[in-house]
C-alpha positions in Angstrom: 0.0 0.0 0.0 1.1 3.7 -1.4 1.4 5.6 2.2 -0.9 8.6 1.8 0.9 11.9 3.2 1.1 15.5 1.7 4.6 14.9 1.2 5.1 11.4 -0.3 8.6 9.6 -1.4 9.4 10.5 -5.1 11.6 8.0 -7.3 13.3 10.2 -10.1 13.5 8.5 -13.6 16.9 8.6 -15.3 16.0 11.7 -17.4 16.1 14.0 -14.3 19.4 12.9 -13.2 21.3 12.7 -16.8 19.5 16.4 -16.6 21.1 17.2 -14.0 24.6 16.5 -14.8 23.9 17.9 -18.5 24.5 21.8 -19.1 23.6 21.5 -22.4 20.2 22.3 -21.7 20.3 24.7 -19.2 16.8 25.3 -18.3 16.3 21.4 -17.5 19.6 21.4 -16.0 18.4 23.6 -13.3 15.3 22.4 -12.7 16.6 18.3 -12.3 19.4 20.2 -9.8 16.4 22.2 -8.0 14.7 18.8 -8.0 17.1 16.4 -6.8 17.9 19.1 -4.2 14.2 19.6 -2.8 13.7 15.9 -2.5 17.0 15.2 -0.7 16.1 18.1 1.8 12.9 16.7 2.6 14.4 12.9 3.0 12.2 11.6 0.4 14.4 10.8 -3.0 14.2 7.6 -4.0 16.7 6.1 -6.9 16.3 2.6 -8.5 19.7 0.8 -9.0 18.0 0.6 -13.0 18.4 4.3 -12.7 21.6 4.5 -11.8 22.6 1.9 -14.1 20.8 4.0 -17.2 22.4 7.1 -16.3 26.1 5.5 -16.3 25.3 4.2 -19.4 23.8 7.3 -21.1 26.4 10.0 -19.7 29.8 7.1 -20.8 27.9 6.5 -24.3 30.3 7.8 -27.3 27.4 9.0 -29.3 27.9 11.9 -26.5 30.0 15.5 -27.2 31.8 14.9 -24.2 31.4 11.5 -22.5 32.3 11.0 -19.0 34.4 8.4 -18.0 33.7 4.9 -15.6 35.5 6.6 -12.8 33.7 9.9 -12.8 30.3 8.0 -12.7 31.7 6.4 -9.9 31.9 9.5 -7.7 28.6 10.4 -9.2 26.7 8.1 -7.8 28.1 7.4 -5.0 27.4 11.3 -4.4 23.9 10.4 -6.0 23.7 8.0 -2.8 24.1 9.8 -0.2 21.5 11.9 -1.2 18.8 9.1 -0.8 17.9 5.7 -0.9 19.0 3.4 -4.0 16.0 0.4 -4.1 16.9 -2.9 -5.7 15.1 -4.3 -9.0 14.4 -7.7 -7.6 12.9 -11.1 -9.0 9.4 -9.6 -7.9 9.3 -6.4 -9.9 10.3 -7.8 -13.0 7.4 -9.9 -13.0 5.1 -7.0 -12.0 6.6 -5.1 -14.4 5.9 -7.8 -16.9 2.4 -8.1 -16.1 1.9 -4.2 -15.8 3.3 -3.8 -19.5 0.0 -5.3 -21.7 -2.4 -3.7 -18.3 -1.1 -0.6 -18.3 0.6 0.1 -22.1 4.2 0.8 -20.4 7.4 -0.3 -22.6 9.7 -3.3 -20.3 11.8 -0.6 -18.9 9.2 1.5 -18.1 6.7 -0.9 -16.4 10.3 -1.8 -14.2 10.7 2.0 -13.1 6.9 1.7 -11.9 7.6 -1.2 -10.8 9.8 -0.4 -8.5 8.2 2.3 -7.2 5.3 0.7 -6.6 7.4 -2.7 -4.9 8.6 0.1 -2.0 5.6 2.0 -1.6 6.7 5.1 -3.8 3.4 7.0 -4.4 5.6 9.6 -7.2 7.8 9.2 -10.3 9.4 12.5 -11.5 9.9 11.9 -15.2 9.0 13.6 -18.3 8.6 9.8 -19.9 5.2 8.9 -19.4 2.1 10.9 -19.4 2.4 13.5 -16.6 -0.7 13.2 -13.8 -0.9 9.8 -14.6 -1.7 7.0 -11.8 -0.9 3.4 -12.5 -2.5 2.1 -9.0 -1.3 4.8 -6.5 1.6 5.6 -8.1 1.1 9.3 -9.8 3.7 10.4 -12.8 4.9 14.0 -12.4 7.0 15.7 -15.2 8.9 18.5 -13.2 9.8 20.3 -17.0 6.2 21.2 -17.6 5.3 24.7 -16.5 3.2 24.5 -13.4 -1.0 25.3 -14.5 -1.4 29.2 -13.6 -3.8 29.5 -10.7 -7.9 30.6 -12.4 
C-alpha cells in the first residue's frame, strides 16, 4: 500500500538525473538540480539501482560530445547515494513489471521503473517519460519540465 501523506517519497527517472549532470540544456539542467535538491532536503528521493545503471550508461555513451568516463560515474553516484535511498530491482518487480506492461501500455523498462516504485511504496515518479498526472495504482507520474497550470 502507497502511504498517503502530503509529502510522499518520489523516485526520479533517469531523465532528471542525466539532466542534471547535462549543461547542455540549461533550463532542464536547473530544474533536475532544483529537484534532486528539494527531494534530498525533505528525505524523500528515491533512486532505482536501474536508474543509476541507465544514467552511467547514457552519460559514458560515445554518441555523446563529451562522455564521462567509468571513474567519474563512480563518484557520481556514489554522491547520488548519499542523497537518498538506492532500491533494488528484484525477481518480484520484473514480473510485476511484466504483467503491468500489456495492463497498463508501459514499454519493459518502463513498467520496471513503476515497478519499483510501486514494490517500495513510492506513491511519485518524476519523469518527463510517461504521461504527466498519470496514476498506475497509486503511483502518480509528475513531469517536473512542464510549466506549473497558472492559478484561475
Amino acid at each position: 500500500m502507497i502511504a498517503s501523506t502530503s509529502s510522499p517519497r518520489a523516485l526520479v527517472d533517469t531523465n532528471v538525473v542525466v539532466y542534471a549532470y547535462d549543461v547542455n540544456e540549461p533550463n532542464k539542467h536547473e530544474i533536475a538540480r532544483a529537484l534532486l535538491r528539494r527531494l534530498s532536503d525533505e528525505g524523500r528521493l528515491i533512486f532505482s539501482a536501474q536508474v543509476f545503471n541507465e544514467f552511467g550508461s547514457v552519460m559514458m555513451s560515445r554518441k555523446r560530445k563529451n562522455p564521462f568516463g567509468p571513474d567519474e560515474i563512480a563518484v557520481i553516484l556514489r554522491e547520488l547515494e548519499a542523497t537518498g535511498e538506492v532500491v533494488p530491482i528484484t525477481a518480484s518487480a520484473t514480473f510485476r513489471s511484466l504483467a503491468a506492461m500489456p495492463r497498463h501500455g508501459l514499454s519493459f523498462w518502463d513498467a520496471l521503473i513503476w515497478s519499483a516504485a510501486a514494490e517500495n511504496e513510492v506513491a511519485v515518479i518524476y519523469s518527463e517519460d510517461f504521461q504527466a498526472g498519470r496514476d498506475i495504482e497509486r503511483v502518480l507520474f509528475v513531469n517536473p519540465f512542464l510549466p506549473e497550470p497558472s492559478p484561475t
